[in-house]
PATIRO-608641 format. One record per residue (C-alpha): x, y, z; residue number from 0. Coordinates in nm, 3 decimals, padded with zeros to 5 digits, always signed. Each point is the difference from the previous one (the first is absolute). Layout:
PATIRO-608641
+---------+---------+---------+------+
|      c1 |      c2 |      c3 | resi |
+---------+---------+---------+------+
|       X |       Y |       Z |  NUM |
...
+---------+---------+---------+------+
//
This chain:
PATIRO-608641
+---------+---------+---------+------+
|      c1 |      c2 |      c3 | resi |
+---------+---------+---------+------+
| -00.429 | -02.346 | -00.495 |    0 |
| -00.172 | +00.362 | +00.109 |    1 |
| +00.210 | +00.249 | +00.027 |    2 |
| -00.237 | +00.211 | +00.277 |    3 |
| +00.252 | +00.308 | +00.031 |    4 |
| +00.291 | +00.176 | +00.062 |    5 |
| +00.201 | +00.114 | +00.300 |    6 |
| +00.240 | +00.319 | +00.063 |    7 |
| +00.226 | +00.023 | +00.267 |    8 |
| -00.034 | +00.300 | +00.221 |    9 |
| +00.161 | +00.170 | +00.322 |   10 |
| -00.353 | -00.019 | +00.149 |   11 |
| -00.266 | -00.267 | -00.239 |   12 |
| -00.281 | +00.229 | +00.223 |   13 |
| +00.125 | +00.360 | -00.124 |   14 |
| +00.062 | -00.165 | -00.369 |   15 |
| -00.351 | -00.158 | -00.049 |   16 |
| -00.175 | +00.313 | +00.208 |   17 |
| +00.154 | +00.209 | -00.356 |   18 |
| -00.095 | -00.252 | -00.231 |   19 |
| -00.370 | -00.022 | +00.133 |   20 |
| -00.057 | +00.371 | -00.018 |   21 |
| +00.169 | -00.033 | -00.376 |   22 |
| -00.189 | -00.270 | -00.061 |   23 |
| -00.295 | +00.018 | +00.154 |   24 |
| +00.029 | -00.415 | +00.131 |   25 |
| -00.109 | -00.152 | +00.318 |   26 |
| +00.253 | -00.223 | +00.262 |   27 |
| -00.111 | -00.333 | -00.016 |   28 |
| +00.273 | -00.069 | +00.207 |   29 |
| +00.211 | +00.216 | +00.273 |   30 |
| +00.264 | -00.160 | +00.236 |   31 |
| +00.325 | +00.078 | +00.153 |   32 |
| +00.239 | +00.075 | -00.278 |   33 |
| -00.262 | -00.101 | -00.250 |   34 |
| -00.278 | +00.165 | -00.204 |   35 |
| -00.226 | -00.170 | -00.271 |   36 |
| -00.205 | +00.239 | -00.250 |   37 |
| -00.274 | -00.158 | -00.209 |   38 |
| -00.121 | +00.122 | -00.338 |   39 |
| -00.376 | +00.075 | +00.058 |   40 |
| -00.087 | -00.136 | -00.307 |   41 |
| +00.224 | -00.329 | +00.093 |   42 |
| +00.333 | -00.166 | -00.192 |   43 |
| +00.328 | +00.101 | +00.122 |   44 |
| +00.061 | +00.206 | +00.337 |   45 |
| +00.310 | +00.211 | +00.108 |   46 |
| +00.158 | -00.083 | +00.324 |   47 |
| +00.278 | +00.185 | +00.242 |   48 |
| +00.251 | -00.185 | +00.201 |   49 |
| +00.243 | +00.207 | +00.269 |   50 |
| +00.359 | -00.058 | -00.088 |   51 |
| +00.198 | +00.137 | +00.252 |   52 |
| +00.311 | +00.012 | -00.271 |   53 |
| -00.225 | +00.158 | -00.241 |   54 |
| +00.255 | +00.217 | -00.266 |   55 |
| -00.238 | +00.259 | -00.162 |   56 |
| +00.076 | -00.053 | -00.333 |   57 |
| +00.128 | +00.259 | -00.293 |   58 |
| -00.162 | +00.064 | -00.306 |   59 |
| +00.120 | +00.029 | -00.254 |   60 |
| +00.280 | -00.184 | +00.149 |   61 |
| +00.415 | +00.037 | -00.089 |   62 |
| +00.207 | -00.237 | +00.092 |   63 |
| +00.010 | -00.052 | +00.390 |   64 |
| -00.298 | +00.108 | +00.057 |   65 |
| -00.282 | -00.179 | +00.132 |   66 |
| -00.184 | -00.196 | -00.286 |   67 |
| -00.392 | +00.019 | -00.038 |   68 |
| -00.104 | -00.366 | -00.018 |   69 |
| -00.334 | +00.087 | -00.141 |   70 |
| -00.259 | +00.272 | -00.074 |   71 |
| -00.384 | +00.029 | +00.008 |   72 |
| -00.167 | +00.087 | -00.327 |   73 |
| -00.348 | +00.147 | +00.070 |   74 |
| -00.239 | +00.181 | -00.269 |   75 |
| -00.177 | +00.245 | +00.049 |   76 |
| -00.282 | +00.186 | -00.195 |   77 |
| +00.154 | +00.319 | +00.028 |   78 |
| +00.350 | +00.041 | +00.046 |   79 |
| +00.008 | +00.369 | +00.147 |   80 |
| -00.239 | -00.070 | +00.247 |   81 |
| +00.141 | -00.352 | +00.096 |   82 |
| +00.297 | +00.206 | +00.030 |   83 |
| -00.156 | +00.244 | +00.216 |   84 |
| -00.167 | -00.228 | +00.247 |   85 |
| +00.334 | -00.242 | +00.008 |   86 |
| +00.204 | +00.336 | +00.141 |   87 |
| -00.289 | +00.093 | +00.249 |   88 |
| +00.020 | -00.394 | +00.132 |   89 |
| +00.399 | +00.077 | +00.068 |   90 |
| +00.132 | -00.132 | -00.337 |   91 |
| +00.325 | +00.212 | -00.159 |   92 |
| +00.018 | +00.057 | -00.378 |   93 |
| +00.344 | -00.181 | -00.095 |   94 |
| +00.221 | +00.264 | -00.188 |   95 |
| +00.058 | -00.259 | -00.261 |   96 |
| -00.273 | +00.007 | -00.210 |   97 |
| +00.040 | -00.279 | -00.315 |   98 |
| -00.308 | +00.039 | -00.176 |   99 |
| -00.276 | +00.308 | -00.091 |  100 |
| -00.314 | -00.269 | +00.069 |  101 |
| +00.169 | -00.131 | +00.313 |  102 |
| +00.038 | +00.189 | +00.348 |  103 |
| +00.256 | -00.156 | +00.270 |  104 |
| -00.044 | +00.058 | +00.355 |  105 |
| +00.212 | -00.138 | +00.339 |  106 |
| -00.220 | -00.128 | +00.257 |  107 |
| +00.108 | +00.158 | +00.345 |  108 |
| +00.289 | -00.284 | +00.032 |  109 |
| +00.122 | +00.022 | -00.328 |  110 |
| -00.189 | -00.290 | -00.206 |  111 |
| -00.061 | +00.139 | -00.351 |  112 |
| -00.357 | -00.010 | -00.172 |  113 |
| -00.141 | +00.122 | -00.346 |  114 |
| -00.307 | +00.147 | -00.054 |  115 |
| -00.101 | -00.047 | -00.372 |  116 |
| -00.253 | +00.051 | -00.249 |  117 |
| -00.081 | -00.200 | -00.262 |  118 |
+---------+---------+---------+------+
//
């Protein structure tokens, strides 16, 4: 088995994976109707974006009733202020939770947390 990536659910998989390629600085290897593949440029696992029309932005951190998270991207960086920087000018939102000093949080513009973190 390969895993070859991950997929988050999105209003509009277009509008998702246009944030994450200006975060991430990736490249649509594949772009259809209600679905967006992102490739890693230097290969291994992708990111993809599928519309849901029933998409429930989720809450985080969550209280009971809420909309779970089901998962979270971890990403390092080099340099966490300027990660930081650059993930706010691509549309990101600092969470207001903040669990850790060597660990940033952000929303993406539909409410899928990441973390930016230095080693």
């Amino acid at each position: 088995m390969t895993m070859t990536g991950m997929v988050l659910d999105a209003p509009d998989a277009r509008e998702l994976a246009a944030f994450y390629k200006r975060l991430l600085g990736w490249s649509a290897t594949q772009d259809e109707d209600g679905w967006v593949v992102l490739g890693a440029p230097g290969g291994g696992a992708g990111l993809s974006f599928q519309t849901e029309k029933l998409y429930a932005r989720p809450v985080w951190p969550a209280r009971p009733g809420d909309p779970q998270m089901s998962a979270h991207l971890d990403i390092r960086v080099d340099d966490l202020e300027a990660a930081s920087a650059h993930a706010t000018q691509a549309g990101a939102t600092l969470a207001d939770f903040q669990p850790q000093e060597h660990v940033r949080v952000f929303l993406d513009p539909d409410g899928h947390p990441f973390c930016l973190y230095v080693d």
